[in-house]
N, C-alpha and C positions, 0 to 999 in steps of 0.2 A: 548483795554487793559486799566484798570484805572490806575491811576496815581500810586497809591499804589503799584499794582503789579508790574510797571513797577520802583519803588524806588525801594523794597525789592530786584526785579530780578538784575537791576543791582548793587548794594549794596554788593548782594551775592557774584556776579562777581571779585568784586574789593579782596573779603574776601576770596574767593578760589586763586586766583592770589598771594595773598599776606600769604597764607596757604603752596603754592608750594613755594616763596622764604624761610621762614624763615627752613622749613625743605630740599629743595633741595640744598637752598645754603651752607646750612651746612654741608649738603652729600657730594656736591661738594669741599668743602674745607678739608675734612678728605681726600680726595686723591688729591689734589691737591696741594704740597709743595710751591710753589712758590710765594713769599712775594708779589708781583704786584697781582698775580690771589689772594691770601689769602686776600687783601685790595679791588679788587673788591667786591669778593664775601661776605665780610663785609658791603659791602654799601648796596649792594644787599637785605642781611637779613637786615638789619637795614631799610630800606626802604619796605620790608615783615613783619615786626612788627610792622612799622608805619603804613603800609594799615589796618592791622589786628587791630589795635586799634580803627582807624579813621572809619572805616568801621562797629565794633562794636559796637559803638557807634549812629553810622548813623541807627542801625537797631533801638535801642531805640530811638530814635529821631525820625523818621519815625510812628513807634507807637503811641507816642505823638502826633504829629501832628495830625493823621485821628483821634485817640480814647479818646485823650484827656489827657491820662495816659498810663502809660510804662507799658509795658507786668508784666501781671502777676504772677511772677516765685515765685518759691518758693522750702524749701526743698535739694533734691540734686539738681534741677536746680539751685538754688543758690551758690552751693556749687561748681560746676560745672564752672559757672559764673565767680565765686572770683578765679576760679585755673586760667582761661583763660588769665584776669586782669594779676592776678600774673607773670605768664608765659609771657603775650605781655612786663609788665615794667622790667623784670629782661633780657629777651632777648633785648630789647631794647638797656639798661645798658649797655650787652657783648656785642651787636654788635659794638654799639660805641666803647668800649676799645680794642676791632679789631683792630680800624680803627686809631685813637690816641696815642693809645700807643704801644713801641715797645716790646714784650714779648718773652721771650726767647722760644723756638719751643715747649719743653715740654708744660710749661702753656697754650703757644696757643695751643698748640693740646687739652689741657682739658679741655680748653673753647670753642673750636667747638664741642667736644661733648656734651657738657651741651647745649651748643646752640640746637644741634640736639636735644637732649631729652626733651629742651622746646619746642621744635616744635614737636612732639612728640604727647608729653602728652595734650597741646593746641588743636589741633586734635580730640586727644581721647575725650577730656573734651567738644570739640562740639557737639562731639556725644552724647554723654550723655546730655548736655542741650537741645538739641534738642527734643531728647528721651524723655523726664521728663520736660519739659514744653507746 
């Protein structure tokens, strides 16, 4: 196995791992009331949006390395791309304020579903770059 496949493959790894916290943990916390479990499963996602960035990142990086230059996307891959970005720094953002500040149960319930729906559509939006680059 070359070096290559074997970045990409575990790469991936870190980037599906970190694909099930930012949406399971948000699952988990829409039925989960309780403020100890609601501050885990904060760290949780916050820590699944830091994979997913850090990992996103690593795949471009990896490209560079062997090819010299960063995948060639373009289009809706691009478009694709920028929702992902978007979606990893604004869930980032929520998870932290999870985790820091204390919000009354409404708010925090509307912020774990927004959390869920950027994990979500982050998902969907791989699909589609994957698809279209």
């Amino acid at each position: 196995m070359g070096g290559q496949n074997l970045g990409y493959a575990a790469t991936q790894i870190v980037h599906n791992f970190g694909a099930v916290a930012v949406v399971g943990g948000a699952a988990c916390a829409l039925a989960w009331r309780e403020a100890a479990a609601q501050r885990g499963l904060a760290r949780i996602v916050l820590a699944g949006w830091a994979a997913q960035a850090a990992s996103g990142a690593t795949f471009g990086a990896i490209s560079f390395y062997y090819y010299g230059k960063f995948p060639d996307i373009h289009g809706v891959a691009m478009a694709a791309l920028f929702v992902k970005m978007s979606c990893a720094a604004l869930g980032f953002i929520l998870a932290a304020r999870q985790i820091f500040f204390h919000l009354p149960e409404t708010s925090g319930r509307h912020a774990w579903l927004v959390l869920f729906g950027l994990g979500a559509l982050a998902l969907s939006s791989a699909a589609v770059l994957r698809w279209f680059s």
